[in-house]
PyMOL Python script that loads the backbone (N, CA, C, O; Angstrom):
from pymol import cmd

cmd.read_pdbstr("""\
ATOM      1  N   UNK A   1       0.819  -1.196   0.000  1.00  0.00           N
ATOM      2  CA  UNK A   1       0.000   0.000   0.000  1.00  0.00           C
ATOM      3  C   UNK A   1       0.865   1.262   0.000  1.00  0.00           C
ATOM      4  O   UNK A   1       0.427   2.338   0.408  1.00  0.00           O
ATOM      5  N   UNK A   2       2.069   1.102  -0.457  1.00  0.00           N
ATOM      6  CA  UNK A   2       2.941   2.452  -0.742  1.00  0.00           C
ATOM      7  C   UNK A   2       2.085   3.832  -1.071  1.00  0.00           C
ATOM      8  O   UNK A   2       1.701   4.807  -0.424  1.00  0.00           O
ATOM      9  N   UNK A   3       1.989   3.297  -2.649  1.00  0.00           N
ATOM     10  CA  UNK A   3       1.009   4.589  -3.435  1.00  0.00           C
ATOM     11  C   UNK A   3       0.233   5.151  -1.994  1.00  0.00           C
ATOM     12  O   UNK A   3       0.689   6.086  -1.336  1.00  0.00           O
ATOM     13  N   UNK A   4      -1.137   4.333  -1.603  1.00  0.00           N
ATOM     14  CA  UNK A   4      -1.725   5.005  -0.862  1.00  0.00           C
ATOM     15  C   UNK A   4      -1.348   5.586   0.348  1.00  0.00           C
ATOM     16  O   UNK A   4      -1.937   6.586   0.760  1.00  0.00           O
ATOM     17  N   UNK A   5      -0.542   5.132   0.889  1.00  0.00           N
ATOM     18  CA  UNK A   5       0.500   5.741   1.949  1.00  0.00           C
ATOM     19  C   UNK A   5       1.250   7.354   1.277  1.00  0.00           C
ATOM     20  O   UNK A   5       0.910   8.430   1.769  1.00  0.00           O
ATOM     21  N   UNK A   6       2.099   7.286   0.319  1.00  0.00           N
ATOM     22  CA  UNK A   6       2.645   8.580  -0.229  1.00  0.00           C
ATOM     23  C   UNK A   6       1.135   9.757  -0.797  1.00  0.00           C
ATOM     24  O   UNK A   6       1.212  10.983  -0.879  1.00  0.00           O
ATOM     25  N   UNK A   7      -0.016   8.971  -1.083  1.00  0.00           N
ATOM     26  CA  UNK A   7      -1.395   9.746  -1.515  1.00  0.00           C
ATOM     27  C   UNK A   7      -1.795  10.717   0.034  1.00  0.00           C
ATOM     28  O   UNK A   7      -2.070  11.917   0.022  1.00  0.00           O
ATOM     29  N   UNK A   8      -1.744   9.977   1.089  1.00  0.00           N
ATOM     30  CA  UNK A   8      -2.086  10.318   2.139  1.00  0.00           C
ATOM     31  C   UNK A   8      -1.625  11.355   2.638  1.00  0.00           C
ATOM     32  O   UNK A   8      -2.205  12.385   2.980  1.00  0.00           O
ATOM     33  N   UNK A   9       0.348  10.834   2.711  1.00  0.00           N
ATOM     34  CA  UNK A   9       1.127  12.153   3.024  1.00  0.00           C
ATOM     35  C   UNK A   9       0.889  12.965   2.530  1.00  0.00           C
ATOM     36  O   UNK A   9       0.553  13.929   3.218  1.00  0.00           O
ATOM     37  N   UNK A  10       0.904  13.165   0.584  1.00  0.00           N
ATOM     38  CA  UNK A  10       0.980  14.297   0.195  1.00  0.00           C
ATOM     39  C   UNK A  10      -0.719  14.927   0.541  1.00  0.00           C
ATOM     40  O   UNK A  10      -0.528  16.101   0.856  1.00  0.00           O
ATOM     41  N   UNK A  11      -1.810  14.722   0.590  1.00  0.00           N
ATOM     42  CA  UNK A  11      -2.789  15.335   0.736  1.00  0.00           C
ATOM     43  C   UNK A  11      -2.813  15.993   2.368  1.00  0.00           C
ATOM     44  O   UNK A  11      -3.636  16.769   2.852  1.00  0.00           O
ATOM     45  N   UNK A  12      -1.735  15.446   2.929  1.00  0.00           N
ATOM     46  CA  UNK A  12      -1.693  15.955   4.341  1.00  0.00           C
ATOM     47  C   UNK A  12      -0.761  17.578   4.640  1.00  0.00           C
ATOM     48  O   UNK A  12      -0.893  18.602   5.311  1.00  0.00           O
ATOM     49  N   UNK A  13       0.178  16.986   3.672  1.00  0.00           N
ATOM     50  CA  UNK A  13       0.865  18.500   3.316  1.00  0.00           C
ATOM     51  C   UNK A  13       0.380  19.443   2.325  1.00  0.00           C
ATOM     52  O   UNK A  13       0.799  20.580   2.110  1.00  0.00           O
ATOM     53  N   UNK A  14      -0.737  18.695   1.645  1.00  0.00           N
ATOM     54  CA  UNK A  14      -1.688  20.006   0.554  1.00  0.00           C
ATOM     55  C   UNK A  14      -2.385  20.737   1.550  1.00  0.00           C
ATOM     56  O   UNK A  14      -2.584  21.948   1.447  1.00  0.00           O
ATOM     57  N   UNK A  15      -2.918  19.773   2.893  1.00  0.00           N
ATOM     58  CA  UNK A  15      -3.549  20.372   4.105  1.00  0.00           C
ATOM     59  C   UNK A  15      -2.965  21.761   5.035  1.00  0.00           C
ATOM     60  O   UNK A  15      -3.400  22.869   5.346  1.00  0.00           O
ATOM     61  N   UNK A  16      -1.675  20.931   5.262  1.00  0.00           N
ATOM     62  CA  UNK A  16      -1.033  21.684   5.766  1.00  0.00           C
ATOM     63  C   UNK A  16       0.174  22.135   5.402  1.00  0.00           C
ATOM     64  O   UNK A  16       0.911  22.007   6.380  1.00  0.00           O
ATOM     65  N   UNK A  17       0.562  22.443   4.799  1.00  0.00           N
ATOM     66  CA  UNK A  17       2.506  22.559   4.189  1.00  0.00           C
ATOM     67  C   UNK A  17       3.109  23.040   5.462  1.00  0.00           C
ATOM     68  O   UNK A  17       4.328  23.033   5.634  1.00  0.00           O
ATOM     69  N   UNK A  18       2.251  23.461   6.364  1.00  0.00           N
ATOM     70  CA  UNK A  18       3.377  23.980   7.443  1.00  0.00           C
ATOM     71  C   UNK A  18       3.465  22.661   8.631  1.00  0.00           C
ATOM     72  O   UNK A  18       3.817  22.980   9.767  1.00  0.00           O
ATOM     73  N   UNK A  19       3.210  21.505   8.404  1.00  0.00           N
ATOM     74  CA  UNK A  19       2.255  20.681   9.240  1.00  0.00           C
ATOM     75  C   UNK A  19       4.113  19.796   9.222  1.00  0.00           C
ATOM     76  O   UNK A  19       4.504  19.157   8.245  1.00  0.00           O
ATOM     77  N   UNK A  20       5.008  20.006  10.580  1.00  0.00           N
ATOM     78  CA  UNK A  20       6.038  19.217  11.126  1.00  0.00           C
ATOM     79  C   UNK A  20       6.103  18.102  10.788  1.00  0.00           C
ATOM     80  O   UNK A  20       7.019  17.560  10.171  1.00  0.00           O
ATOM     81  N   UNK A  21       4.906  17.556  11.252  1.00  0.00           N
ATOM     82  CA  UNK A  21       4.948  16.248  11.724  1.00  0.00           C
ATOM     83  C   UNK A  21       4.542  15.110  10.144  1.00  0.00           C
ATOM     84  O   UNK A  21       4.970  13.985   9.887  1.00  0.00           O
ATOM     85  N   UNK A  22       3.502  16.065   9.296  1.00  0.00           N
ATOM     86  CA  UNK A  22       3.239  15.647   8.018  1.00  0.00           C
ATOM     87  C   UNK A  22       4.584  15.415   6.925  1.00  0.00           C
ATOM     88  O   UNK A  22       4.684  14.546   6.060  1.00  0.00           O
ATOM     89  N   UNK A  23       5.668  16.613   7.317  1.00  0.00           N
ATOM     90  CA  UNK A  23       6.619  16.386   6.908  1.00  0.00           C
ATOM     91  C   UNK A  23       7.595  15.693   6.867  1.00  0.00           C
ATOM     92  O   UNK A  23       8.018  15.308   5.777  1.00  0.00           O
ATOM     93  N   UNK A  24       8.041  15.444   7.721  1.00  0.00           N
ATOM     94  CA  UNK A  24       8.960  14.586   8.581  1.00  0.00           C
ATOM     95  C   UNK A  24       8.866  13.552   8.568  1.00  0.00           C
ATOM     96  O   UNK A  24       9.899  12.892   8.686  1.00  0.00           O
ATOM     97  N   UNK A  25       7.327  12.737   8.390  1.00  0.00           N
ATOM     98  CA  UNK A  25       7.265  11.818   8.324  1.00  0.00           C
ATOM     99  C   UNK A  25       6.691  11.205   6.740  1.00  0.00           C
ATOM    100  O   UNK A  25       6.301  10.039   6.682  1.00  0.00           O
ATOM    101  N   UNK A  26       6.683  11.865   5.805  1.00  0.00           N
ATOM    102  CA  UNK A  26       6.623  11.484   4.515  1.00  0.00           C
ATOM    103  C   UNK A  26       8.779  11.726   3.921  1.00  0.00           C
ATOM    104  O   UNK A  26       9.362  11.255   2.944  1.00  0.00           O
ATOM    105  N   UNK A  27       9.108  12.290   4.634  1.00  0.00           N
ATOM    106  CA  UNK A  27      10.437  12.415   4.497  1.00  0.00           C
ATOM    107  C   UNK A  27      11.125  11.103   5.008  1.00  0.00           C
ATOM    108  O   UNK A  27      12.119  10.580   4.505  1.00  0.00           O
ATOM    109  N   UNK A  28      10.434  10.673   6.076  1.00  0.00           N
ATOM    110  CA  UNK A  28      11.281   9.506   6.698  1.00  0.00           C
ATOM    111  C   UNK A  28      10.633   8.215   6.093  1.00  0.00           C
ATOM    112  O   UNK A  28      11.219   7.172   6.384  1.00  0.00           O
ATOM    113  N   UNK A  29       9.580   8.115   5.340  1.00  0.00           N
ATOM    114  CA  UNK A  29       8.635   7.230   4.463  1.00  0.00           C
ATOM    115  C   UNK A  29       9.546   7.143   3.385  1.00  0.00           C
ATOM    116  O   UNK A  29       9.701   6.007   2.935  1.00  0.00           O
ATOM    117  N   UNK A  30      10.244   8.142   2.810  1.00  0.00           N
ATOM    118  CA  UNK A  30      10.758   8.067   1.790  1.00  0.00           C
ATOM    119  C   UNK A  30      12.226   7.390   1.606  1.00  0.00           C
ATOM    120  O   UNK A  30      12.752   6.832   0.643  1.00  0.00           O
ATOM    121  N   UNK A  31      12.684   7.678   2.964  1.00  0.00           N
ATOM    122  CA  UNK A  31      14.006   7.209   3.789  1.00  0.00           C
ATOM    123  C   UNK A  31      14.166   5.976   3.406  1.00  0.00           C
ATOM    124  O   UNK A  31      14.988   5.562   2.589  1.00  0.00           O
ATOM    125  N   UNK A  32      13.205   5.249   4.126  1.00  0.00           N
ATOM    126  CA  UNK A  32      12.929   3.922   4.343  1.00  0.00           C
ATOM    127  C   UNK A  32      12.852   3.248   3.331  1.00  0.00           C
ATOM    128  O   UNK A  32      13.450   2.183   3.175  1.00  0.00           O
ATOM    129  N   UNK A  33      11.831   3.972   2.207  1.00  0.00           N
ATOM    130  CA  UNK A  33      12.020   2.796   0.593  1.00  0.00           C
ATOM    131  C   UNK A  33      13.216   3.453   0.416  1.00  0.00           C
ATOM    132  O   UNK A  33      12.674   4.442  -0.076  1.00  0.00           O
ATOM    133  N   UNK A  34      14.399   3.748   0.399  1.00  0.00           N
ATOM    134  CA  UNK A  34      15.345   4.670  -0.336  1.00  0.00           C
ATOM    135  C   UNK A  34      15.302   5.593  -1.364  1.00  0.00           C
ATOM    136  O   UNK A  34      16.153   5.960  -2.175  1.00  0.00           O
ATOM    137  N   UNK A  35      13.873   5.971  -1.132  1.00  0.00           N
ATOM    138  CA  UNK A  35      14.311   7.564  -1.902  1.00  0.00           C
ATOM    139  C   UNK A  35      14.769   8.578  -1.487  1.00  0.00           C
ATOM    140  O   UNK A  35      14.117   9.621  -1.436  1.00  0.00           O
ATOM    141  N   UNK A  36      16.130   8.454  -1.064  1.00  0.00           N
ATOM    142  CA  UNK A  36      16.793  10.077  -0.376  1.00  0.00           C
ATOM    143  C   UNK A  36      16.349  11.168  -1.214  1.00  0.00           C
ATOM    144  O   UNK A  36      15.884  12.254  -0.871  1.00  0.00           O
ATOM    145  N   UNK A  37      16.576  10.686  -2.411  1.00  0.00           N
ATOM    146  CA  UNK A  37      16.513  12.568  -3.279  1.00  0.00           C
ATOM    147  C   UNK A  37      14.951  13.045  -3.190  1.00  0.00           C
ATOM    148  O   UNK A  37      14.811  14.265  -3.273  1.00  0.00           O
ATOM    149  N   UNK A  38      13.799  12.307  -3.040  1.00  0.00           N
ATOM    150  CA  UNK A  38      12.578  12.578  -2.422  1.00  0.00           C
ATOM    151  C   UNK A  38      12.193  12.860  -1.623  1.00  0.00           C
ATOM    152  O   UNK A  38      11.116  13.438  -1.768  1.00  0.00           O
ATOM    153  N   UNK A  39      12.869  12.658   0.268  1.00  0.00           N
ATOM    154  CA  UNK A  39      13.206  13.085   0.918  1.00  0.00           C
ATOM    155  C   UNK A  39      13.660  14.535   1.183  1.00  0.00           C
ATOM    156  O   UNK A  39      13.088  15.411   1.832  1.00  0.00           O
ATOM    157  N   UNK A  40      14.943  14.572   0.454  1.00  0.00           N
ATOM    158  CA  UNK A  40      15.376  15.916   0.605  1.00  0.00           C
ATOM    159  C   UNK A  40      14.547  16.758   0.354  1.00  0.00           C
ATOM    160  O   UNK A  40      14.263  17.766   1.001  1.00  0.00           O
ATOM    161  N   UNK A  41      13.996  16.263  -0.887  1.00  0.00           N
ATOM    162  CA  UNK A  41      13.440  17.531  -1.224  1.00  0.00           C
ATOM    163  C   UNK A  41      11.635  17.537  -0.861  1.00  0.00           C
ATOM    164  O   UNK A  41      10.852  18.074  -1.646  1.00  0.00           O
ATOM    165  N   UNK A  42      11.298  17.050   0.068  1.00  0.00           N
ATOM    166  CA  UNK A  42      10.175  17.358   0.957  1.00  0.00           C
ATOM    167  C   UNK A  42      10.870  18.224   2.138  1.00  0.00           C
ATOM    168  O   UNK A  42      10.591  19.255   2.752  1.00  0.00           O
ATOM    169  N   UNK A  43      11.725  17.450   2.138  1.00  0.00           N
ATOM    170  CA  UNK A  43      12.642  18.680   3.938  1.00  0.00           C
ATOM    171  C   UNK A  43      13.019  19.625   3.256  1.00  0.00           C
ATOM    172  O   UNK A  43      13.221  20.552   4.040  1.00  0.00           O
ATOM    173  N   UNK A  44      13.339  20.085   1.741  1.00  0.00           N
ATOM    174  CA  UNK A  44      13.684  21.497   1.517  1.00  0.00           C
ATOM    175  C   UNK A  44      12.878  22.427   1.074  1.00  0.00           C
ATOM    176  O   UNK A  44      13.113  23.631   0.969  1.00  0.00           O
ATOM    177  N   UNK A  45      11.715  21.727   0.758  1.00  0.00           N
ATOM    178  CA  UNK A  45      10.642  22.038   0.661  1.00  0.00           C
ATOM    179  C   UNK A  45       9.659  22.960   1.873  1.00  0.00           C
ATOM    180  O   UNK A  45       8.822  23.860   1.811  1.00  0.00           O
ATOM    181  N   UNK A  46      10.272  22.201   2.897  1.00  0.00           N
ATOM    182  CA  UNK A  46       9.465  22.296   4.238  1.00  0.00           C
ATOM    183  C   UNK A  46      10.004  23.485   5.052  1.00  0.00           C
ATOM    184  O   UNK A  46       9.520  23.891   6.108  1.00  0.00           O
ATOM    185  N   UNK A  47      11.301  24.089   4.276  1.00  0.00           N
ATOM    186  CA  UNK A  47      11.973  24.690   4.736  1.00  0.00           C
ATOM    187  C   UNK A  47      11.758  25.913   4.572  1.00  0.00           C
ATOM    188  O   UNK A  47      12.079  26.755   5.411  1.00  0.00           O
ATOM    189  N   UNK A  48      11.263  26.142   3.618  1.00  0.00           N
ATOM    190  CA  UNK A  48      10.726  27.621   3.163  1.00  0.00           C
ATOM    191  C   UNK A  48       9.004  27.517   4.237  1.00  0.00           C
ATOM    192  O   UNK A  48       8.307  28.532   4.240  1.00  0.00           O
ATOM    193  N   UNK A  49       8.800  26.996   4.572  1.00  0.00           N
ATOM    194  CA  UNK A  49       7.592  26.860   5.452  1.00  0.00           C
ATOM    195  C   UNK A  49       7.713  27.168   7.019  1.00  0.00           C
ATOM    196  O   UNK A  49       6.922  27.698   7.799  1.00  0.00           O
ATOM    197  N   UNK A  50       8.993  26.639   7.189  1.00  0.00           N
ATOM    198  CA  UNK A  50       9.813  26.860   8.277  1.00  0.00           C
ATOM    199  C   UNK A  50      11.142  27.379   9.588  1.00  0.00           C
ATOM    200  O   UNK A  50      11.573  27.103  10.707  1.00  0.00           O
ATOM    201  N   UNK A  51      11.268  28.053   8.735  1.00  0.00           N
ATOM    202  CA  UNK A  51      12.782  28.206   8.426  1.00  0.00           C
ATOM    203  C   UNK A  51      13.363  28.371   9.721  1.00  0.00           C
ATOM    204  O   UNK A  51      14.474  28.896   9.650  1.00  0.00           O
ATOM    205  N   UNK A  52      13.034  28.135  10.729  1.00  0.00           N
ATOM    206  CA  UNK A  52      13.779  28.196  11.715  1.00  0.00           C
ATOM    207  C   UNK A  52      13.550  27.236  12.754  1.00  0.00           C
ATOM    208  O   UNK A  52      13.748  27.308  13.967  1.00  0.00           O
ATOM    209  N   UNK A  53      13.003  26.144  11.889  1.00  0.00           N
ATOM    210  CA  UNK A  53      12.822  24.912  12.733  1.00  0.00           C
ATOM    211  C   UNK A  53      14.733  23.937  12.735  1.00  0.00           C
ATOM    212  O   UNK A  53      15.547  23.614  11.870  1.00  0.00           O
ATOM    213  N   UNK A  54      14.661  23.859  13.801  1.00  0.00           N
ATOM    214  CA  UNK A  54      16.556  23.431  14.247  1.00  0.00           C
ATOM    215  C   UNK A  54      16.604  21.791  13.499  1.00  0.00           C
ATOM    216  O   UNK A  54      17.645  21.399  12.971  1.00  0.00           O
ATOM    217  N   UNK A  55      15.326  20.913  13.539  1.00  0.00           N
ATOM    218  CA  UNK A  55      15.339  19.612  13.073  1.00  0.00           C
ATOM    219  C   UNK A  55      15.825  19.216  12.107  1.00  0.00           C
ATOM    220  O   UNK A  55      16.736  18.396  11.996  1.00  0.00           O
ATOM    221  N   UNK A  56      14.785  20.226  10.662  1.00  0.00           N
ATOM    222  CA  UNK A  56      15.074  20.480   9.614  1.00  0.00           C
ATOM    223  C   UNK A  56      16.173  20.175   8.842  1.00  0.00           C
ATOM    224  O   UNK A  56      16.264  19.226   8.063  1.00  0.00           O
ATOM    225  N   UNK A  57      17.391  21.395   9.196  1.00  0.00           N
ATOM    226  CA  UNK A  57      19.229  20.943   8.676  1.00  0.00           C
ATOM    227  C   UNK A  57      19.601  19.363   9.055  1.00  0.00           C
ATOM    228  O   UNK A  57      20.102  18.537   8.292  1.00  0.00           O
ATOM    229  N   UNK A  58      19.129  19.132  10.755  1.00  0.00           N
ATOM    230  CA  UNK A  58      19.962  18.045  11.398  1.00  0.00           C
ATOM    231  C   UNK A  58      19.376  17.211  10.578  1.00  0.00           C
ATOM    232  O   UNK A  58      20.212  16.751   9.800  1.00  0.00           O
ATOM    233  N   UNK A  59      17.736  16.580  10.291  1.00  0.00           N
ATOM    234  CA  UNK A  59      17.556  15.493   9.315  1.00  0.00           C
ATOM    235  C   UNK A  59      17.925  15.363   7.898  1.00  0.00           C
ATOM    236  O   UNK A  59      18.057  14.284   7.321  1.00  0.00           O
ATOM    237  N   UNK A  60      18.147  16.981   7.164  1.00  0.00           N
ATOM    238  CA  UNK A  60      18.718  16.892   5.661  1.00  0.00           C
ATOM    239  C   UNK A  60      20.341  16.309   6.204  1.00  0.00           C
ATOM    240  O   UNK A  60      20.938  15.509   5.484  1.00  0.00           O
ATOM    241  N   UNK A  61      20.694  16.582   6.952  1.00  0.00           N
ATOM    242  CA  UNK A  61      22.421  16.085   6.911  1.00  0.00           C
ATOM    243  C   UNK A  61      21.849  14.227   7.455  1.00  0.00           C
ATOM    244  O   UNK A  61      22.688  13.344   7.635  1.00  0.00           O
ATOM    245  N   UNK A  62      21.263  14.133   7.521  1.00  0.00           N
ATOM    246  CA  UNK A  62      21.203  12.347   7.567  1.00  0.00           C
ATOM    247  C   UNK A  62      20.511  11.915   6.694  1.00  0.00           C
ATOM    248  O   UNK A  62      20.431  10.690   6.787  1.00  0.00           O
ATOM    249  N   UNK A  63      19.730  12.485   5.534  1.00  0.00           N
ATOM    250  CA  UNK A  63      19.440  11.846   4.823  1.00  0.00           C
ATOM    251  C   UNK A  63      20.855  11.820   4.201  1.00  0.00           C
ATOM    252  O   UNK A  63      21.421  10.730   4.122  1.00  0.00           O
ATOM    253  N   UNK A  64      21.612  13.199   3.648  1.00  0.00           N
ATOM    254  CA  UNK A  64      22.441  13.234   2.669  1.00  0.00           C
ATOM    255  C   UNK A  64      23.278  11.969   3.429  1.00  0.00           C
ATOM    256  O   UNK A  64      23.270  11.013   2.653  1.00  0.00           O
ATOM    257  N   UNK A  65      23.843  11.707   4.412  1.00  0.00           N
ATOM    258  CA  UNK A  65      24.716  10.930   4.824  1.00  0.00           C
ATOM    259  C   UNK A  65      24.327   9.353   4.688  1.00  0.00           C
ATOM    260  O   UNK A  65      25.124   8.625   4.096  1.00  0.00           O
ATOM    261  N   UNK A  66      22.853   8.682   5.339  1.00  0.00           N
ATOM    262  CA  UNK A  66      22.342   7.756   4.282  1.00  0.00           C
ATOM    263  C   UNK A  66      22.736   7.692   2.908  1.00  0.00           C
ATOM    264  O   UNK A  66      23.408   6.784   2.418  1.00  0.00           O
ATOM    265  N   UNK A  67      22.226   8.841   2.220  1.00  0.00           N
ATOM    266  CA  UNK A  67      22.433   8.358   0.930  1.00  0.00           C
ATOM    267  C   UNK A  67      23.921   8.469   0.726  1.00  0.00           C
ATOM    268  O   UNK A  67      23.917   7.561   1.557  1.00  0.00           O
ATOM    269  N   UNK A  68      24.767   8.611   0.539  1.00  0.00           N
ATOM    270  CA  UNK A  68      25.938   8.395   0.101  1.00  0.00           C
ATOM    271  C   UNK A  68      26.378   7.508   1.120  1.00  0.00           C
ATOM    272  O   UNK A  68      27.552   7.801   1.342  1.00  0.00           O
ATOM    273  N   UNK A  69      26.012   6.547   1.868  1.00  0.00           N
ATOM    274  CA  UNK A  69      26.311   5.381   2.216  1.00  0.00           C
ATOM    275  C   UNK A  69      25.713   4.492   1.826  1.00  0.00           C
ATOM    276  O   UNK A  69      26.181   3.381   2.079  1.00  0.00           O
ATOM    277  N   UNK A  70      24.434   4.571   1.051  1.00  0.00           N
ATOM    278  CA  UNK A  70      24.113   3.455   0.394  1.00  0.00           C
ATOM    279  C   UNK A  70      24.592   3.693  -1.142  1.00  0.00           C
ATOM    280  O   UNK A  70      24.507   2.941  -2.112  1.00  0.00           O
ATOM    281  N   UNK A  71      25.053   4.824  -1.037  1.00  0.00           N
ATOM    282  CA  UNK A  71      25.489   4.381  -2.610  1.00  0.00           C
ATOM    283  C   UNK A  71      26.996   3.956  -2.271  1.00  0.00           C
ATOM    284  O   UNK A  71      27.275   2.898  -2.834  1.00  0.00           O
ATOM    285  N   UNK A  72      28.063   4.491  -1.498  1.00  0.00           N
ATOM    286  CA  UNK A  72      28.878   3.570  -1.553  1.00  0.00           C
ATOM    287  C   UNK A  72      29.336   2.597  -0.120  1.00  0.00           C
ATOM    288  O   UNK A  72      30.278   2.870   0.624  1.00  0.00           O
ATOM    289  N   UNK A  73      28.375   1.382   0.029  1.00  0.00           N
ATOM    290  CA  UNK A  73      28.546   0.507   0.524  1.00  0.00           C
ATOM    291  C   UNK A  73      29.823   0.158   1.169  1.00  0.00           C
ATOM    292  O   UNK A  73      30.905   0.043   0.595  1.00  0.00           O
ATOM    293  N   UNK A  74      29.495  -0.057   2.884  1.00  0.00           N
ATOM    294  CA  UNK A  74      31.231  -0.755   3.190  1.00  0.00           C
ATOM    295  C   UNK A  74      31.585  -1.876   2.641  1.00  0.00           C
ATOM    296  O   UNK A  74      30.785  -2.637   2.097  1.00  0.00           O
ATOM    297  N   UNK A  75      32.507  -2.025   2.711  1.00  0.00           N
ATOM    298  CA  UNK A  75      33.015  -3.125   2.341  1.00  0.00           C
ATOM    299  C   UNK A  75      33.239  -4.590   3.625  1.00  0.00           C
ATOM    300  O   UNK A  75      33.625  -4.646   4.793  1.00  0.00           O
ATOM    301  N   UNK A  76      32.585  -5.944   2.258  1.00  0.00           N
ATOM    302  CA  UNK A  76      32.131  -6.914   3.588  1.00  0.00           C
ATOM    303  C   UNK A  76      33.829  -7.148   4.295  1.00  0.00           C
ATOM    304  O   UNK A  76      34.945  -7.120   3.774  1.00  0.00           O
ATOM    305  N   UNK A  77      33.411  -7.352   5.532  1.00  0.00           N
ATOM    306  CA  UNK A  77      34.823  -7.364   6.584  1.00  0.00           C
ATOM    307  C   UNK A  77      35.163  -8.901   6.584  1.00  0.00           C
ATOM    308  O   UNK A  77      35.188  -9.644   7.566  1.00  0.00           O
ATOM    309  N   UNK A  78      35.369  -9.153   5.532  1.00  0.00           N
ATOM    310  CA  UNK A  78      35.727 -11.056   5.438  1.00  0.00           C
ATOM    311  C   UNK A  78      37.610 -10.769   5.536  1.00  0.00           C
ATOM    312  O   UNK A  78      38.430 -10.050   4.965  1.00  0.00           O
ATOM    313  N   UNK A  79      37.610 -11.445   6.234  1.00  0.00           N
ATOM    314  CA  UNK A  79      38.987 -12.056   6.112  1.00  0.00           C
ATOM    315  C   UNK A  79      39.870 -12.346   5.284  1.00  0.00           C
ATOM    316  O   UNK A  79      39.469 -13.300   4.617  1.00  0.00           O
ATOM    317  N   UNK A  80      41.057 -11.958   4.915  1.00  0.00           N
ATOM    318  CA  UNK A  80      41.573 -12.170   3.598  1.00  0.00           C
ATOM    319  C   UNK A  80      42.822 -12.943   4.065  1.00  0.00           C
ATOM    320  O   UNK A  80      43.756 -12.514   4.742  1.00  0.00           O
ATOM    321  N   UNK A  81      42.588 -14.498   3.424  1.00  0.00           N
ATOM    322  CA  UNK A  81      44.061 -14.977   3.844  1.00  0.00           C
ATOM    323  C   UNK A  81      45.463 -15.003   3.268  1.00  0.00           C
ATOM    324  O   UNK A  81      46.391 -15.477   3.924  1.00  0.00           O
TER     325      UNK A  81
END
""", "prot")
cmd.dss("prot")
cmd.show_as("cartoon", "prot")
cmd.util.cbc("prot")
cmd.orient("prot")
């Protein structure tokens, strides 16, 4: 039920665009399937709505940091004999 899940969020932020909690959590929805760049840009989005909410920066610097750890993956810690 993705679609209807992302239908929900976004009609929640057509509701409210200033709405924290609507944000944040279609941002962290997005996290989760790995869409960082969808993410971001609901939190930068949210930002012009907000701009002096302190959360805001701290969650764009963990998405960005997620995503460039899933794009480059550690490396598996196997043993090399």
């Amino acid at each position: 039920m993705v679609p209807e899940a992302e239908y929900a969020f976004h009609q929640a932020i057509s509701l409210c665009p200033e709405s924290p909690d609507a944000n944040f959590r279609l941002a962290q929805f997005y996290v989760e399937l790995g869409r960082y760049d969808d993410a971001l840009a609901v939190l930068e989005d949210f930002t012009k709505h907000d701009r002096y909410n302190p959360r805001i920066p701290d969650f764009i610097a963990t998405v960005r940091k997620l995503k460039q750890q899933s794009n480059n993956p550690a490396p598996d810690n196997k043993l090399v004999p």
